[in-house]
Structure formats: C-alpha cells, structure tokens
N, C-alpha and C positions, 0 to 999 in steps of 0.2 A: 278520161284515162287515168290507170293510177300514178301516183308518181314513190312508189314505194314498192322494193320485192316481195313477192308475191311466191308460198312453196306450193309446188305442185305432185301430186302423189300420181306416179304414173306407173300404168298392167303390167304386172313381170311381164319379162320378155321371153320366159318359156310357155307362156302363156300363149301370146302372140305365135311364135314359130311352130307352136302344135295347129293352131289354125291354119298356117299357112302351108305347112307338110299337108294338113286331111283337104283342104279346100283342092289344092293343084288335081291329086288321084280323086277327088270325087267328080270335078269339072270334067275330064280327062275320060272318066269311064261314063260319064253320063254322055258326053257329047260322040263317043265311038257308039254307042248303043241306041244314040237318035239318028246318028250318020248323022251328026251337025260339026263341022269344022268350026264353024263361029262359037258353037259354046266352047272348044277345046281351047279355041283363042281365047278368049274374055277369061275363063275360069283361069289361064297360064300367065296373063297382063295383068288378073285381079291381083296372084300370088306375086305377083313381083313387083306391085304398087304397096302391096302388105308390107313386105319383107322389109321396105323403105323406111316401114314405124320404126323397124329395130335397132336400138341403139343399146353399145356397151359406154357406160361410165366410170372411168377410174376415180381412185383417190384422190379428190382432191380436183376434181372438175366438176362440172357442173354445164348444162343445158342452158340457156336462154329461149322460151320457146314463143313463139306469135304464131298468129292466125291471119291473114290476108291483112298484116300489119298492125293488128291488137295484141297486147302484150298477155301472155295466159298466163303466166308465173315461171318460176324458176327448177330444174333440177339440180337437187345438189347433191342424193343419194346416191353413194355407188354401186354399180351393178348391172344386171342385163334387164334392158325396160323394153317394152313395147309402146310407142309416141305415137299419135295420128300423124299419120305420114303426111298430112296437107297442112304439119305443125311444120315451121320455117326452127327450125334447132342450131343456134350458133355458139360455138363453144367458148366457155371462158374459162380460164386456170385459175384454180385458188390458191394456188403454190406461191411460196414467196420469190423473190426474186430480188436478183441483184441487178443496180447500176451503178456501173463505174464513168463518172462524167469525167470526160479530158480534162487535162489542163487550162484554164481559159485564164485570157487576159484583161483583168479589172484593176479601179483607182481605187484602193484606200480609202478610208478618211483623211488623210490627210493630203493626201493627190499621188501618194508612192504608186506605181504601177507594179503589179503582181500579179502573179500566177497561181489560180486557186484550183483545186479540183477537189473531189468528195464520191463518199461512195454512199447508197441508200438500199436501205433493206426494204421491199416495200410489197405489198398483195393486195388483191381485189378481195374487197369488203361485201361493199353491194351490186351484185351483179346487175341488177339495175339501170343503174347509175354511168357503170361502167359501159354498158352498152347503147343507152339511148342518149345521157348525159351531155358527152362529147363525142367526137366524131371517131377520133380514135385514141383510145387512154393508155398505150401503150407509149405514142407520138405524145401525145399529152405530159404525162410522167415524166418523159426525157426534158422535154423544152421548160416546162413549170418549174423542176430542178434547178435546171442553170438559171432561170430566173432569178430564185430563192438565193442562189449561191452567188450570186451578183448584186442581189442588195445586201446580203449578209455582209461581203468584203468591203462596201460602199458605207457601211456602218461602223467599223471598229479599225484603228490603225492595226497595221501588222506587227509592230513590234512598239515597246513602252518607251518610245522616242519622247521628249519633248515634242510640244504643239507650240509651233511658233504665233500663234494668234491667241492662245489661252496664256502660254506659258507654265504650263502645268503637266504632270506625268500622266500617261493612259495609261489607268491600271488592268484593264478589261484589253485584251489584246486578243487578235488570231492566233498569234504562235502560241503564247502562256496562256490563252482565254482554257485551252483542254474541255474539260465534262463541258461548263458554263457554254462555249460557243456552240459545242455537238447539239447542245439541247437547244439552244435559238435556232439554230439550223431547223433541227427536226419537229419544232413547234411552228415554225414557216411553211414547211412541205408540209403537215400535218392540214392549215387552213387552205393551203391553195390546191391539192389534191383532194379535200372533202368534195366538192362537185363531181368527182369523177367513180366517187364509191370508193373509194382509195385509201389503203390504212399505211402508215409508215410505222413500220417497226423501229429502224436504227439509224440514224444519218448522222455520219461525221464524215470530219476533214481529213482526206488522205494524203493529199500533195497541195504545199504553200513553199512558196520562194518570190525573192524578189525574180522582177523579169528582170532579162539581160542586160537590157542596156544602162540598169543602174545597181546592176548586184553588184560589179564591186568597189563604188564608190559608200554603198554602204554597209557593203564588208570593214574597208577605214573606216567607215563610223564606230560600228561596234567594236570595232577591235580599240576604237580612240576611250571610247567609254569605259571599256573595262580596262584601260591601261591607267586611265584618270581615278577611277572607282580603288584598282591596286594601291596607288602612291597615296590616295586618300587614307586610304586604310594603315599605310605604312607607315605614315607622317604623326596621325593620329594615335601608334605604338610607341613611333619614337619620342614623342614628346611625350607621352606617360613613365616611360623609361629614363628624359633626361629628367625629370622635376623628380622620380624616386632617388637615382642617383644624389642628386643635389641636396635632398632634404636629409639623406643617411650621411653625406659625410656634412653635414653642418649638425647634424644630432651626434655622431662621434668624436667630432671636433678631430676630426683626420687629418683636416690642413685649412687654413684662414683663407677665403676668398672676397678678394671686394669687386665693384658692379664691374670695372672690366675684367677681372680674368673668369669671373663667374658669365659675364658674355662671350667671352672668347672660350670657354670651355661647351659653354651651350651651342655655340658655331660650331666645332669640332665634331662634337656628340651628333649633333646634325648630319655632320655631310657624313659620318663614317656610317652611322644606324638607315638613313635614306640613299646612301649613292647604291646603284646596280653595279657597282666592279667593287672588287676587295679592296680595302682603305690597306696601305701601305704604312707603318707604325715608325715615327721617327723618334727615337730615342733622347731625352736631353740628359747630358752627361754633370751639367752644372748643375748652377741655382735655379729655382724657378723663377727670379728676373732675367734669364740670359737664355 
C-alpha cells in the first residue's frame, strides 16, 4: 500500500447525471413495454445507486477516496465529479484553521508555576497522512499542541529572574523571548504534527501569567527590582554630579576645602540628590566654621 497521496482525476459530474437522467426513463419504458416490474425496479435502484457517484467539491476540500479499504488517491479539484459510488469518499478540509488552547498550568525552568496558553494557525498538508496517519488529526492537533506548549514553558524561565543555582541572568525568557520563543513554539508543532500531514502556518503565545497562588509575591519581586534598578541609576547620577561639582569649584578656586568638609559636603550632596522627599535648605547665617 502507498504511503504517500496519491491525485486522482475523477468523470464530470454532468457526465455522470446525464447517464442517470437517460438510464431511470429508458429502464422505466422498457420494463412498461415487456410488462416486467422487475426491470422498472433494477433500472430505478440502478439510478439511485449512480446518483451516489455524485459529489460536489468546494474550495478548498478535497475527497479521500478507498475501495473495500485500498487507498485510490485523493480529490482536491473543485467542482461537480461523478466517483464510483462503491468508492468510500471521506471528507477532509484544506482550509486553515485556528486553535486557541486554554490557559494551562505548567513549571518553568526554574520551578515558577504559570499559566501558558497559545494560539496555532494550522491545515492539512497531506491528506494522507491526515487520514490514515492517526486516528484522528483533528484530536491529534489539540493534544500535540498542549504538549508542545508544555515543554516549551518547562524550557525557559518566565521572566529574566536570577537562577539561584547558576547565579546568573536568563536572557531568553517567555515574556521578553517575543519572535525568538513564537518561533521555538512553531518549529515544535511543525516536528510533532509532520506524522499527521499537518502544516503550521503561525504559533505564538497568547496568554502568560504567573498562576495565582504566587502572582503576587512576585509582583514584590518585580516591583523590588525595578525600585533597586531606579536608586541604582540614581546613585550612579548623583555621584557624577557630586565629583563635577567638586572638581569646578576646586578649578575656580570658589572656596578652600579640606578632607572633612569636602566629606561632609559629599554627605549632603548625597542625601539631598538620592532622598525621594524634597531636601529642606538650611541656611547658615555665619562662617563656614559655625
């Protein structure tokens, strides 16, 4: 038997319906003209065992046809055909089609439990494949998906946490991974739906979240991070800020500082450039020893 499709050219089907219009009235007036009922029978069972060839195809379908379970080839032309009616014809769509898989719940790489879901563009390739392949590639599709989308999340942390076991940043992540993870995605469904005749147009990530019972503990995480990442940034202006200070008024000669009030000015400069509330200005009326 083959294991590849197979195109099949199959009789217009005006073809066919003209024989089955002349056959019924030739049956029909031969059998009134012998007084035979039995031919009026056979010749009205014959037309309506015909008629059963006749099939229309739209766009974008296509026939599967067998013979007492040998596989004859495929129709994939559209239009009105006439089939050997003792051909078994099962239909398969070549239209693409969308799956939106739920939300499910998977671990990380690094043990965080999340919530992944994804949508897949995807059509039958080889009708084939599709039909003798697996049992059903519709069932197939769904279940290979979530598979796909469960090792995927089991491969890449979700967000560019530290790894407490490397010590080091994931730059490849679910959230930031974008194109790069769509494409791992759709190069996975691409291998484990080839068996089934099965082409994937598009597969990305449509819905990611931590699950509940740790979203918002690591909501504080991220929010600890980027408040750490802020004051880092902050700290690292203000001290550019107090070394230009200090170098302009020792290049101007604006006022004499020795190492303590040159640290006690670098303290000040500090807390008033890094505090979050407005520094309050206290005036001194004296000398600058008092």
């Amino acid at each position: 038997m083959t294991k590849t499709e197979l195109t099949f050219k199959p009789m217009s089907g005006y073809v066919g319906l003209l024989l089955v219009l002349i056959l019924a009235p030739i049956g029909i007036a031969l059998g009134i003209s012998m007084h035979s009922i039995s031919i009026i029978v056979v010749s009205v069972l014959l037309s309506l065992f015909l008629s059963a060839g006749l099939t229309a195809i739209s766009p974008n379908g296509s026939r599967v046809l067998t013979l007492f379970g040998a596989y004859q080839g495929t129709v994939r032309e559209n239009g009105f055909f006439f089939i050997n009616p003792f051909f078994k014809k099962q239909k398969i769509s070549l239209r693409a089609r969308n799956l939106d898989t739920p939300p499910i719940k998977v671990n990380d790489s690094l043990g965080n439990p999340i919530k992944i879901g994804a949508v897949v563009v995807w059509k039958v390739k080889e009708t084939f494949r599709a039909a003798f392949d697996v049992d059903d590639y519709q069932s197939f599709v769904n279940i290979q998906s979530e598979a796909a989308i469960r090792k995927l999340a089991g491969q890449y942390p979700y967000d560019d946490l530290e790894d407490e076991q490397t010590g080091q940043l994931n730059h490849l992540t679910l959230r930031s991974g974008g194109a790069e993870i769509d494409e791992k995605l759709e190069d996975a469904l691409t291998r484990r739906l080839e068996i089934a005749g099965i082409e994937v147009i598009e597969a990305r990530i449509s819905y990611l979240a931590y699950s509940e019972e740790i979203a918002s503990a690591m909501l504080q995480r991220q929010q600890a991070t980027a408040i750490i990442a802020a004051r880092r940034k902050i700290v690292e202006g203000a001290v550019g800020m107090v070394d230009d200070a200090l170098q302009q008024l020792s290049t101007k000669q604006i006022v004499e500082l020795d190492d303590d009030k040159r640290a006690a000015m670098v303290s000040n400069l500090l807390v008033v450039l890094c505090s979050d509330k407005t520094a309050s200005p206290v005036i001194n009326a004296g000398t600058l020893h008092n």
